[in-house]
C-alpha positions as CSV (number, residue, x, y, z in Angstrom):
1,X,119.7,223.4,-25.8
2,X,120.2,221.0,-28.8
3,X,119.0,218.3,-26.7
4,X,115.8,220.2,-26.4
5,X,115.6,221.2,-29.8
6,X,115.9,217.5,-30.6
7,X,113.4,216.3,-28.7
8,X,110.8,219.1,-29.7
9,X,111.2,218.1,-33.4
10,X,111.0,214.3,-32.6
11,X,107.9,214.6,-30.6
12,X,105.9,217.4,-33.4
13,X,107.5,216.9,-36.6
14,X,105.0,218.5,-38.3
15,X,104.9,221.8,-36.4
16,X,106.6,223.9,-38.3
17,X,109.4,226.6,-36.2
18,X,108.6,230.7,-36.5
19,X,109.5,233.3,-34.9
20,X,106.3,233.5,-32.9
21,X,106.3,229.7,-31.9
22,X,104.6,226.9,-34.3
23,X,102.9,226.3,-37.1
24,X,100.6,223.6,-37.8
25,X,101.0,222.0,-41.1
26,X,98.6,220.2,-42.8
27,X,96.9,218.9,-45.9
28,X,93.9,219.5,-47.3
29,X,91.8,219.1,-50.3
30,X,87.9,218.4,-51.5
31,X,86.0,215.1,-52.8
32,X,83.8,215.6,-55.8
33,X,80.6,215.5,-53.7
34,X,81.8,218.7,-51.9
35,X,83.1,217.4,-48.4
36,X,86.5,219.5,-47.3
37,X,89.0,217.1,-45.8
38,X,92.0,218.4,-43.7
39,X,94.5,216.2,-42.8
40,X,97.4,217.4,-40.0
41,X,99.9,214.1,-38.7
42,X,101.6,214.3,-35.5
43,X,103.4,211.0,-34.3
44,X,103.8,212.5,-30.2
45,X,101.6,209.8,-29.3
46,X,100.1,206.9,-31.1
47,X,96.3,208.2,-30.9
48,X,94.2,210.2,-34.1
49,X,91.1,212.8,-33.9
50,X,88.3,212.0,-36.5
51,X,86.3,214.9,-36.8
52,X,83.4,215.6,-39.0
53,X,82.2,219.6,-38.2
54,X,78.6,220.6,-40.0
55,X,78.2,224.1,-41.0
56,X,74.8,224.3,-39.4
57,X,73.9,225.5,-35.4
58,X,71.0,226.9,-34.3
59,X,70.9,230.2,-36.6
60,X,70.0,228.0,-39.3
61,X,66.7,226.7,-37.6
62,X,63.5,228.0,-38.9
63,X,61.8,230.3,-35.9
64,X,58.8,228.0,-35.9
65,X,60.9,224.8,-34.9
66,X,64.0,225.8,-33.5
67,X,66.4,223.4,-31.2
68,X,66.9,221.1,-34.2
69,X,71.0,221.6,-34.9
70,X,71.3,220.7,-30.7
71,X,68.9,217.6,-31.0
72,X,70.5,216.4,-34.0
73,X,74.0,216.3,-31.9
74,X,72.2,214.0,-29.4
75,X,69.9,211.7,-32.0
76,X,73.0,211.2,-34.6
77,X,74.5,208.8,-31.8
78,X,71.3,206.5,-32.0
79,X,73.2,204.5,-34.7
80,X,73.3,203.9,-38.4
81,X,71.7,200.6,-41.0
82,X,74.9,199.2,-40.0
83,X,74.9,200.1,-36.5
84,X,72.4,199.1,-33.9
85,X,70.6,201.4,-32.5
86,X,72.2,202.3,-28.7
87,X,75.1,200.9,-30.3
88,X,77.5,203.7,-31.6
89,X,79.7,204.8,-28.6
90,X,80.2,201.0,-27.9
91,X,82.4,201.2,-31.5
92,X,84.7,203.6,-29.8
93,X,85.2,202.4,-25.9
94,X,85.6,198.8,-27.5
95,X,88.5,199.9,-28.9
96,X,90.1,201.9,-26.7
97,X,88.9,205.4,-27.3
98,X,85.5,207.8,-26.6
99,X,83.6,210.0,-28.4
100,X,81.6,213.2,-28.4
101,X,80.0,216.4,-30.0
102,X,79.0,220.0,-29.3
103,X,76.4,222.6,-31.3
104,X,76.7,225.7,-31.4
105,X,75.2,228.9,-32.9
106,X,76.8,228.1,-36.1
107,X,78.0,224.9,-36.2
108,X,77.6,221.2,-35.0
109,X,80.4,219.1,-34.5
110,X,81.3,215.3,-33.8
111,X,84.4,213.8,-33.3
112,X,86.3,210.1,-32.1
113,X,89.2,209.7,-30.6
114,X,90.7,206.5,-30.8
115,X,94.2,204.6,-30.6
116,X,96.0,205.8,-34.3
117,X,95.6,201.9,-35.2
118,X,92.0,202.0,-35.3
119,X,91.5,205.6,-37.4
120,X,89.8,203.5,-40.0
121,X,86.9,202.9,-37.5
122,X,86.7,206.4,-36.5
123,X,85.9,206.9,-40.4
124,X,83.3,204.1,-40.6
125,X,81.7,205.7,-38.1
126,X,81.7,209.0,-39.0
127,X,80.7,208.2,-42.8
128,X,77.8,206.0,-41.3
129,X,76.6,208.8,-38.9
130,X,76.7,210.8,-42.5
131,X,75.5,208.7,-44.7
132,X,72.4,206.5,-43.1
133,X,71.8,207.5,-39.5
134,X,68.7,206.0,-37.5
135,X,65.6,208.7,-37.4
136,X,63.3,207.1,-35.9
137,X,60.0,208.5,-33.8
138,X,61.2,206.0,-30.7
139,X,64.8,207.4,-31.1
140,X,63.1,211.0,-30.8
141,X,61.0,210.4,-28.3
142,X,64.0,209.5,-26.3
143,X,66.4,212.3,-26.8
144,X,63.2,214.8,-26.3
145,X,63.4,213.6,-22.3
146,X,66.9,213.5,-22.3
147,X,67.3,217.0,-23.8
148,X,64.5,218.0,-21.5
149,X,66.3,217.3,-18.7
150,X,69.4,219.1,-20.2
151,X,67.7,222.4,-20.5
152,X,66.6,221.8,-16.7
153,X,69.9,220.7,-15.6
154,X,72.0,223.2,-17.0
155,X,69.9,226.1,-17.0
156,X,66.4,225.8,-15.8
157,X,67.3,224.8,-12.1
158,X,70.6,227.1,-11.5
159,X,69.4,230.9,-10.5
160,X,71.7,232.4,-13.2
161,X,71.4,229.7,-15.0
162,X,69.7,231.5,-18.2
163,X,71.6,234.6,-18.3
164,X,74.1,233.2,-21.1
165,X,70.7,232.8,-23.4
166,X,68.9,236.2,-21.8
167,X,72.0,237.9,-23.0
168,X,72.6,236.7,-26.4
169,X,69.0,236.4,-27.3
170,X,67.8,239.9,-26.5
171,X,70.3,241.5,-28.5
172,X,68.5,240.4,-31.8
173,X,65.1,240.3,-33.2
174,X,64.4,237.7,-35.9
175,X,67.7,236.6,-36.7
176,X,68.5,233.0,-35.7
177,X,71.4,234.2,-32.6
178,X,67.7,235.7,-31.0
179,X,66.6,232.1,-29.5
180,X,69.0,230.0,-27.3
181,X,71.2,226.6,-29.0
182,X,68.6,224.2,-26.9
183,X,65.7,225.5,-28.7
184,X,62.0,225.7,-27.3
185,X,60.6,222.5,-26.2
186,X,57.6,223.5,-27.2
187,X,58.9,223.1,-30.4
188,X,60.5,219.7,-30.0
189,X,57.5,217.9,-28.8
190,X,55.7,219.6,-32.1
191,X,57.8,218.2,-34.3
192,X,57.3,215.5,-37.0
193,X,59.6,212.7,-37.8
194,X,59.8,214.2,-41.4
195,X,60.5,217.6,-39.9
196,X,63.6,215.9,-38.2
197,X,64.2,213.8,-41.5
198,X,64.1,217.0,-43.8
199,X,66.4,219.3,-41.4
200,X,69.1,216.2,-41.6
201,X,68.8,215.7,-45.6
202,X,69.5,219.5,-46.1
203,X,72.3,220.4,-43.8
204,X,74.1,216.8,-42.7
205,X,75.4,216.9,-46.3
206,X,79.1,216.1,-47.2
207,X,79.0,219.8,-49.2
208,X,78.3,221.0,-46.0
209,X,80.9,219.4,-43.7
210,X,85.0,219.5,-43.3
211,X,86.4,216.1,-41.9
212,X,89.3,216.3,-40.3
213,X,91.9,213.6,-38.9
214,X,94.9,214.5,-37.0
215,X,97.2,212.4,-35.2
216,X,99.5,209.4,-36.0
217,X,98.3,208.9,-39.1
218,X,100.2,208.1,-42.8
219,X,98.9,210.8,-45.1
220,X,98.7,209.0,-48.1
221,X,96.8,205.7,-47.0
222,X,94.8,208.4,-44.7
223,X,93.8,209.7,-48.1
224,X,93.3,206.2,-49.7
225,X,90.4,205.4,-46.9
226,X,88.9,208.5,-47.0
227,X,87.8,208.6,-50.2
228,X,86.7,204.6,-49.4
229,X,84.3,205.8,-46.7
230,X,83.1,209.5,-47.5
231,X,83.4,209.8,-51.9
232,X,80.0,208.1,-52.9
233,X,77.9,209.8,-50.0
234,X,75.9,212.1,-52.6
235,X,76.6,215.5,-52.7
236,X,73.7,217.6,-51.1
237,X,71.7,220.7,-52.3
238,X,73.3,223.9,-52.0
239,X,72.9,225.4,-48.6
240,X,70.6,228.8,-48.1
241,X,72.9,230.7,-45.4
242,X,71.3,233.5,-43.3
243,X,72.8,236.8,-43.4
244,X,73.0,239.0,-40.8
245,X,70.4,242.6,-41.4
246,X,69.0,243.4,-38.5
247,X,69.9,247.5,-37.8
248,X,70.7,248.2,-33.8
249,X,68.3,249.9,-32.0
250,X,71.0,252.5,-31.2
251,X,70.4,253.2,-27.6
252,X,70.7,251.4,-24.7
253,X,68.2,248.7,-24.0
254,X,67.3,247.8,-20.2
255,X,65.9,244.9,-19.2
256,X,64.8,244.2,-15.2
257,X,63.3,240.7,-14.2
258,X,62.5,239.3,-10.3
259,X,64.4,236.1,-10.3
260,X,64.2,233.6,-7.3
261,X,67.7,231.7,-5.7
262,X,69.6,234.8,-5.6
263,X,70.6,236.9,-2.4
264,X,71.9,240.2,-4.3
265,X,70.8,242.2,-7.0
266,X,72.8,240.5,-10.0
267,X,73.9,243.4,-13.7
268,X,74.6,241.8,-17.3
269,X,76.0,243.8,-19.5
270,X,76.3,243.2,-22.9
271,X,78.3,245.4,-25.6
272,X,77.5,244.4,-29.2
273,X,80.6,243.9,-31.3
274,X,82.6,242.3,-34.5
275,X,81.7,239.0,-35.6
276,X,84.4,235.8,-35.0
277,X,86.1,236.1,-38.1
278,X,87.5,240.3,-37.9
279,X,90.7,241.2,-36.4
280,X,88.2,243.6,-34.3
281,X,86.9,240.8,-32.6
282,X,90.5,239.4,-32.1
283,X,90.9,242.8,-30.3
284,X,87.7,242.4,-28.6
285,X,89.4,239.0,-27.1
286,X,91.9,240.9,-25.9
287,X,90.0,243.7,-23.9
288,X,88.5,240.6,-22.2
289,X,91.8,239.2,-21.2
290,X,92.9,242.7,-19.7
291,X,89.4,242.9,-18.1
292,X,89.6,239.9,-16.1
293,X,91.8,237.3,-17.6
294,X,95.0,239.0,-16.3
295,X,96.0,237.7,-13.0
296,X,96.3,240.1,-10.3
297,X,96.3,242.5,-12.9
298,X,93.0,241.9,-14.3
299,X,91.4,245.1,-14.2
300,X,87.9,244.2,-12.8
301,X,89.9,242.3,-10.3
302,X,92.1,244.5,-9.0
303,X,89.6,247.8,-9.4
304,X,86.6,246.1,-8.3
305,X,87.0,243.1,-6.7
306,X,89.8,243.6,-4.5
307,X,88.5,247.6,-3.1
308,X,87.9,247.4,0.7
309,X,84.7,249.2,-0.3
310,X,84.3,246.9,-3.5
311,X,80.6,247.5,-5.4
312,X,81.3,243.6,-6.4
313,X,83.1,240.8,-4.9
314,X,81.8,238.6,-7.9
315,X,82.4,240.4,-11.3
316,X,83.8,239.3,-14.7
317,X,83.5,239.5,-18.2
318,X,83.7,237.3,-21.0
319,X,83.8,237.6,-25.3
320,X,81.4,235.9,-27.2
321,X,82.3,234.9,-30.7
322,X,80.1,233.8,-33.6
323,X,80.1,233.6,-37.3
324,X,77.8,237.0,-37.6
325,X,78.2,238.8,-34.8
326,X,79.9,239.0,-31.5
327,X,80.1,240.8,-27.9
328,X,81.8,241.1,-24.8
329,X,80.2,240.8,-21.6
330,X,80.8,242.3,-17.9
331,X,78.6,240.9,-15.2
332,X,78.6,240.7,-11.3
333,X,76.9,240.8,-8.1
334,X,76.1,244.2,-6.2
335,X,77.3,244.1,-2.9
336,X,74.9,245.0,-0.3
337,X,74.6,248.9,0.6
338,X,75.8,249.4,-3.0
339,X,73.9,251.1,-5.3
340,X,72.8,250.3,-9.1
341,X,74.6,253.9,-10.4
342,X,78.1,253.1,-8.3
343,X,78.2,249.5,-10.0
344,X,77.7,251.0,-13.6
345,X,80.4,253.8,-12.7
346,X,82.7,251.6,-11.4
347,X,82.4,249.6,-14.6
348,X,82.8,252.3,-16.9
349,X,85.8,253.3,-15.1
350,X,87.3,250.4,-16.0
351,X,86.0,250.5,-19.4
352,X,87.6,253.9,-20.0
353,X,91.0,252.6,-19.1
354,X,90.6,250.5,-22.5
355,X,89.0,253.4,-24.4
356,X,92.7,256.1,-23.4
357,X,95.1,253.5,-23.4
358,X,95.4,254.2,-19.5
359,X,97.5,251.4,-18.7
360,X,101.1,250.1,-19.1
361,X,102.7,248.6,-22.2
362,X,104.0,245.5,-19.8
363,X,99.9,245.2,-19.1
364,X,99.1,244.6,-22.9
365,X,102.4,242.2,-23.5
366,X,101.4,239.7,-20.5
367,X,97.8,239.6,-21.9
368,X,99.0,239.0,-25.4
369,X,101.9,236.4,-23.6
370,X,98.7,234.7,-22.0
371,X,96.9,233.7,-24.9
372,X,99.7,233.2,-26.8
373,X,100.7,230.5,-24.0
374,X,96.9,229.1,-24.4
375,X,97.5,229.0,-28.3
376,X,100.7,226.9,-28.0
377,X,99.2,224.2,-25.6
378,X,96.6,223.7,-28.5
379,X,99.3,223.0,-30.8
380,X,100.4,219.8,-28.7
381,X,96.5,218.8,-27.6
382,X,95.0,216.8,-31.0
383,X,91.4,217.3,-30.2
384,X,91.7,221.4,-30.3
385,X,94.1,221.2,-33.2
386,X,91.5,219.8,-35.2
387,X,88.3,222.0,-33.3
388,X,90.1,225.0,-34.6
389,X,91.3,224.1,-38.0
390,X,87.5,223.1,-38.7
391,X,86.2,225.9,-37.5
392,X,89.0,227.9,-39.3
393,X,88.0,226.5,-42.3
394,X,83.9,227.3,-41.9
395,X,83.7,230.4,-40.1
396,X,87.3,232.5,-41.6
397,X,86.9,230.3,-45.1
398,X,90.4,229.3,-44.5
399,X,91.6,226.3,-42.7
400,X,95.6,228.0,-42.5
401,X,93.9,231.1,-40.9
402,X,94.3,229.2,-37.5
403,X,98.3,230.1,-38.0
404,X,97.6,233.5,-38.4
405,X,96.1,233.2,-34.3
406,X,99.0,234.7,-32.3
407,X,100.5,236.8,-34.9
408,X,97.1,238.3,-35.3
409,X,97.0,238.7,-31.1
410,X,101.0,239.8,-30.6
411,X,100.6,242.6,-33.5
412,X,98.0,244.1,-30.9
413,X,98.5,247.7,-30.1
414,X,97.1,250.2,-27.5
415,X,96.4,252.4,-30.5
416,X,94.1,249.0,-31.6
417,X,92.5,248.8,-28.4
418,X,91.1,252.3,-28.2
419,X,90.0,252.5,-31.5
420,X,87.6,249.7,-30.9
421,X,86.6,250.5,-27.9
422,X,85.3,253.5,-28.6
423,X,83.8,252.2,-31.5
424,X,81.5,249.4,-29.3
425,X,81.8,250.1,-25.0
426,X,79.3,252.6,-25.5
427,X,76.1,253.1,-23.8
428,X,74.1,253.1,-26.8
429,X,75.7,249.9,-28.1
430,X,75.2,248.7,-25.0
431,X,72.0,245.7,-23.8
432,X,71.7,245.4,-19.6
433,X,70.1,243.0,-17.6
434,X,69.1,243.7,-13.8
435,X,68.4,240.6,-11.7
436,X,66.4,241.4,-8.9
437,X,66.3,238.8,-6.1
438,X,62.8,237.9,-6.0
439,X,61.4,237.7,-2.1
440,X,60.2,234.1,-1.2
C-alpha cells in the first residue's frame, strides 16, 4: 500500500489527498489589462495545456447576425501579423503537439497542447491569436464554405440531426439560447468584414478571457513569460452581458413536424431547469445518470428498453447545462403498434420514481460512484483539468469551485432528488417535439 501511495504522489504532486479523492491545486491571479491567469503543474508526463477560454458563445450575438462566436472559432486559426496566413496549426504539429477549439452557448475556447519544453510557443500563439489575428474578407469567405458544410454535415444531412437545436431553441423567445451555436447562414453570407472586425474588438479582449496552462510547467518562470506575451495586449471595453428575463409560458408547449429519413415516429422532451452554476442543476445531473447513465440499472433502460412489450427500444435522456439556464432531456423512438399516450406514460412512470424517492439507496450511491469515477479521470487528463477550471472560473466566478464537483454530487440525497423534481418534470414545465416520419 505505501508503494502505491508512493507512486500516486510522485506521478500528481500537486493533487492534493481528501477524503473524497483529490484536489487540484493551482495558482492564479490577474494582469493589469484584466486577463485571469490560472496556473495548475503536474510533472506525470512531460507535456503542458495552453488554454485561452473567451467569455463569449453564441448568447452574446446580436439576433440580426448570429453564428459569429462559432465562426470566430474557425477564422482565429487563419493566423496572426506574425503568422502566415494557413500557417497557425503548422506551429503546433512542428513541434510535436496539436491544437483545437470549441464554442458554445456561452463561451469559446482554444487551446495547444504541446511537449512541456515548448509551452512558450503555445503562449506566442495564443497571445498572437489575441492580440493581431488575420480578418480578412478572403479568410471569410473561406470559413463561410467550410462552416457551410459543417451545418450540412453534422446536422443538415442526418434525420435527427437538428433535434439538439429544435430543442434548445424553442424553449426561448428572444434570448440568445433561442437560435442554434452555428448561427443562420443567411446571416454569415450578410455579413461585413467590419461586422466580423467589431464582434472580435469587443469580446476577444484579455478582460474577457482566463488563460490557463497546466502541465509540466515551473510556476514562477510560467509567470515570468506570461506577463512577456499577454501584459501589454490593451485591456478591452467593459463587456455588456445578457441576462436572462424571459417568463415561461407555463403550460406545456407541443410541437409536431413531418421529417424525411426516419422509419418511426421519434418524441423530444424537454423539461426546463436550473442554470450550470446551482446545486439544482448538479441534481439535475444526477436524475440523468439514474435515468439512463446507470448500467443495467438505468431506469429508462431497464423500464423501457428492456420490456418484451417495450414502447422504445431506442430511448435516453441527457442534461443540458448553460450559464443561464438548463434542462434535462428524454427522447426515443416509438416502436411500431405503440401509441403516442403509452410512450408519454411509460415516461412519466419513470419520471415519478425520481419525483417519490421510489428507488434504492444502493441506486443513488452507484450513480453518485459513477460520476465521481468520471470526475477523478479528469484529475489525471490535462486537457479537462484545464476545460473545467476555465469554465469554473467564467460560469461559477470561481476557478476552485471545480473542487467542490464530487463533494457537491456525494452530498446528494433522495430527499434532494424529489424536491427538484417536482419543482421541473412537470407537464407545464415541460417543451415536446413529435417527429413524424414523413412518406417518400
Amino acid at each position: 500500500m505505501k508503494k502505491i501511495i508512493s507512486l500516486l504522489l510522485i506521478l500528481c504532486p500537486l493533487l492534493t489527498f481528501a477524503d473524497d479523492g483529490y484536489k487540484i491545486n493551482f495558482t492564479e491571479y490577474k494582469l493589469d489589462n484584466g486577463l485571469h491567469v490560472i496556473l495548475h503543474k503536474n510533472s506525470s508526463s512531460p507535456n503542458v495545456v495552453i488554454g485561452v477560454k473567451y467569455h463569449v458563445g453564441s448568447k452574446n450575438e446580436d439576433p440580426e447576425l448570429t453564428g459569429f462566436a462559432h465562426f470566430f472559432e474557425h477564422l482565429l486559426f487563419h493566423g496572426s501579423k506574425n503568422i502566415p496566413q494557413g500557417e497557425f496549426s503548422k506551429y503546433t504539429s512542428n513541434a510535436g503537439g496539436y491544437d483545437n477549439a470549441y464554442t458554445s452557448y456561452d463561451i469559446t475556447y482554444y487551446y495547444d497542447f504541446l511537449p512541456s519544453h515548448e509551452y512558450k510557443l503555445g503562449l506566442w500563439l495564443e497571445s498572437e491569436r489575441m492580440l493581431q489575428p488575420i480578418i480578412t474578407q478572403e479568410g471569410i469567405d473561406t470559413e463561410r464554405e467550410v462552416v457551410k458544410e459543417e451545418k450540412r454535415l453534422r446536422y443538415d444531412n442526418k434525420p435527427l440531426g437538428n433535434v439538439y437545436n429544435d430543442l434548445f431553441c424553442s424553449a426561448f423567445k428572444e434570448h440568445g439560447y433561442s437560435h442554434p451555436i452555428i448561427g443562420s447562414m443567411d446571416h454569415l453570407n450578410a455579413a461585413t468584414t467590419g461586422d466580423f472586425k467589431e464582434f472580435f474588438d469587443t469580446y476577444y479582449v484579455p478582460n474577457n478571457a482566463c488563460l490557463v496552462i497546466a502541465g509540466d510547467i515551473n510556476i514562477e518562470e510560467t509567470k515570468k513569460y506570461v506577463a512577456q506575451y499577454f501584459k501589454d495586449i490593451p485591456r478591452g471595453k467593459d463587456i455588456v452581458r445578457p441576462v436572462y428575463d424571459e417568463e415561461r409560458p407555463g403550460k406545456e408547449v407541443v410541437i409536431e413536424k413531418n421529417l424525411k429519413g426516419i422509419k418511426k415516429p421519434h418524441i423530444a422532451m424537454s423539461y426546463f431547469g436550473a442554470p450550470e452554476n446551482t446545486q439544482e442543476a448538479n441534481v439535475m445531473t444526477m436524475m440523468m445518470v439514474l435515468l439512463s447513465g446507470n448500467g443495467e440499472d438505468s431506469f429508462l433502460k431497464k423500464h423501457i428498453q428492456l420490456d418484451d412489450e417495450s414502447v422504445s427500444k431506442r430511448i435516453t435522456s441527457s442534461c443540458e447545462l448553460y450559464e443561464q439556464a438548463g434542462m434535462l432531456w428524454v427522447r426515443g423512438d416509438i416502436e411500431d403498434g405503440k401509441s403516442q399516450d403509452e410512450y408519454f406514460n411509460a415516461v412519466e412512470n419513470e419520471l415519478d420514481k425520481l419525483k417519490n424517492g421510489d428507488y434504492s439507496k444502493s441506486l443513488l450511491l452507484k450513480a453518485k460512484n459513477s460520476i465521481k469515477s468520471q470526475y477523478m479521470d479528469m484529475y489525471y487528463d490535462m486537457e479537462s483539468v484545464a476545460d473545467m477550471l476555465t469554465s469554473s472560473y467564467h460560469i461559477w466566478g470561481e476557478a476552485a469551485e471545480f473542487n467542490n464537483k464530487i463533494d457537491n454530487y456525494m452530498k446528494i440525497s433522495v430527499k434532494d432528488i424529489q424536491r427538484v423534481a417536482k419543482k421541473y418534470l412537470n407537464t407545464d414545465n415541460r417543451t415536446v417535439i413529435i417527429y413524424h416520419p414523413e412518406k417518400e
